[in-house]
C-alpha positions as CSV (number, residue, x, y, z in Angstrom):
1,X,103.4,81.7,82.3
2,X,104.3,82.5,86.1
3,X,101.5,83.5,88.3
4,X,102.7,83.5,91.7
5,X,101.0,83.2,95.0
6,X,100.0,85.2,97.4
7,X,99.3,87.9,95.2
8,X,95.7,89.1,93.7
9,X,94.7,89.4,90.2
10,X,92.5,91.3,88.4
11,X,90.9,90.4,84.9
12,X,92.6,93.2,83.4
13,X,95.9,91.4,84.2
14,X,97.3,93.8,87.2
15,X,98.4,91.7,90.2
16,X,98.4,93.3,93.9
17,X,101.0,92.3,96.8
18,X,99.6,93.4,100.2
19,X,102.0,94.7,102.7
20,X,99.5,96.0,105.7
21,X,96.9,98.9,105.0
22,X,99.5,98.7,101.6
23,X,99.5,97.5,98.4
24,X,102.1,97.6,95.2
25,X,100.6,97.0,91.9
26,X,102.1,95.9,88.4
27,X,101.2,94.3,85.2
28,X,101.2,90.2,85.4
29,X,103.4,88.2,83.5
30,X,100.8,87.1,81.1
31,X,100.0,91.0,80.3
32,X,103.7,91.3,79.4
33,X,104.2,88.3,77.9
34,X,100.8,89.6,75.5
35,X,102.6,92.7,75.5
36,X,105.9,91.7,74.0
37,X,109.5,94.4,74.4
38,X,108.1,97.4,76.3
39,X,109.5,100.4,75.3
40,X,107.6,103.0,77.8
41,X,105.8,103.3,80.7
42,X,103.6,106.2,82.4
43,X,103.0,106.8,86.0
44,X,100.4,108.1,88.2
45,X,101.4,111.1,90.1
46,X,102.3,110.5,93.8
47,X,100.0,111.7,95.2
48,X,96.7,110.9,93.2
49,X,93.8,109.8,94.6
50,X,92.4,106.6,92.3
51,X,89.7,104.9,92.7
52,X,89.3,101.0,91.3
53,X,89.0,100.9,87.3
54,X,90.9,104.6,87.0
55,X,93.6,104.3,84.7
56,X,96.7,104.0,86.9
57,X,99.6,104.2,84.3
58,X,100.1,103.2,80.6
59,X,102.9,100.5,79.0
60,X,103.9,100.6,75.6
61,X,105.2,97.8,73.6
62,X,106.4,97.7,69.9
63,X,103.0,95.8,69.2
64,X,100.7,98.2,70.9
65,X,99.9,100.7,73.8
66,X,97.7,99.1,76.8
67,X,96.2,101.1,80.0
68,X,97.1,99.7,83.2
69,X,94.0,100.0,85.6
70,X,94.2,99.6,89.2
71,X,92.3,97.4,91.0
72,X,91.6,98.6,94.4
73,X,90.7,102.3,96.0
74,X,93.8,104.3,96.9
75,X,96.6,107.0,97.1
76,X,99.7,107.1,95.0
77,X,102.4,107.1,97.7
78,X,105.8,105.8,95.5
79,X,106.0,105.2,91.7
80,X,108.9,103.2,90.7
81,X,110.6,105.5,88.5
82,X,113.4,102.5,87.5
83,X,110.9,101.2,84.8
84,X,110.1,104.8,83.5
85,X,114.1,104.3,82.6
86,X,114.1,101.2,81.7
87,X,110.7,99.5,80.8
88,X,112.5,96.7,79.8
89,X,112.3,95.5,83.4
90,X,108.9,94.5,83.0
91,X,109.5,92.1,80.6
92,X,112.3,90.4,82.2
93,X,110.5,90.6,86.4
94,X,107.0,91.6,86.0
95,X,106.5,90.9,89.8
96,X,109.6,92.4,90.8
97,X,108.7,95.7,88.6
98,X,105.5,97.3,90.0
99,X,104.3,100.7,89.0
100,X,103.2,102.2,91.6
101,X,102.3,101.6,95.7
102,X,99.2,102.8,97.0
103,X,97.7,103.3,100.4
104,X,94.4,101.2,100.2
105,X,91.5,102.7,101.1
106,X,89.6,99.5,101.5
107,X,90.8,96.2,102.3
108,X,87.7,94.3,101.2
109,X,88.3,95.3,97.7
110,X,90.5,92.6,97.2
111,X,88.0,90.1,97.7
112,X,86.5,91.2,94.2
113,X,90.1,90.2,92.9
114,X,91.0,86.8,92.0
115,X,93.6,84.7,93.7
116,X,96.7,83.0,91.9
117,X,94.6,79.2,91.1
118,X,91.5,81.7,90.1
119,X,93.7,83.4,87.8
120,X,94.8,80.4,86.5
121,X,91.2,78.9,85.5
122,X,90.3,82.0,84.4
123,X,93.7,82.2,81.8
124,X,92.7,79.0,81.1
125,X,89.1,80.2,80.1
126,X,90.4,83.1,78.3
């Protein structure tokens, strides 16, 4: 299971990659993996205004359909429409396929997430 650094992670399995007042979210590799071959993926409207738990998108797999939550306060400013065409890109680059990128609203949010070794434990736990 790959759970890089220098991301946060939520116990819903969504990480967050910071980039300034910025912040790109995306299922983890665990949640795919759990997941197995996605076949479809819904986005947020750019745009909407989400506060932390809202649903942010939704992925389907052949085993089952899962809402994706996001973690943190903020405004839809890009969804990345290449895993709306092919959600298969999840599977194979979780980190490199994130659903949407959001304007945060509050930075110190993210100290309610969990870094990459806290993740790990709490996999381990789970």
């Amino acid at each position: 299971m790959e759970i890089l650094e220098g991301l946060y992670y939520s116990k819903d399995h969504e990480w967050v990659k910071v980039e300034g007042d910025k912040a790109y979210i995306g299922i983890t590799d665990y949640a795919q993996h759990s997941l197995g071959n996605i076949v479809y993926v819904e986005l947020p409207e750019v745009g909407a205004e989400l506060s932390a738990g809202d649903v942010l998108g939704v992925v389907e797999s052949v085993k089952a359909a899962s809402d994706v939550y996001t973690p943190v306060d903020g405004k839809v400013l890009e969804v990345n429409n290449a895993i709306v065409d092919d959600p298969s890109l999840v599977n194979n680059d979780p980190y490199g396929s994130w659903m949407a990128l959001v304007e945060l609203k509050d930075k110190s949010q993210l100290d309610n997430l969990m870094t990459a070794e806290e993740y790990k434990k709490f996999l381990d736990e789970e």
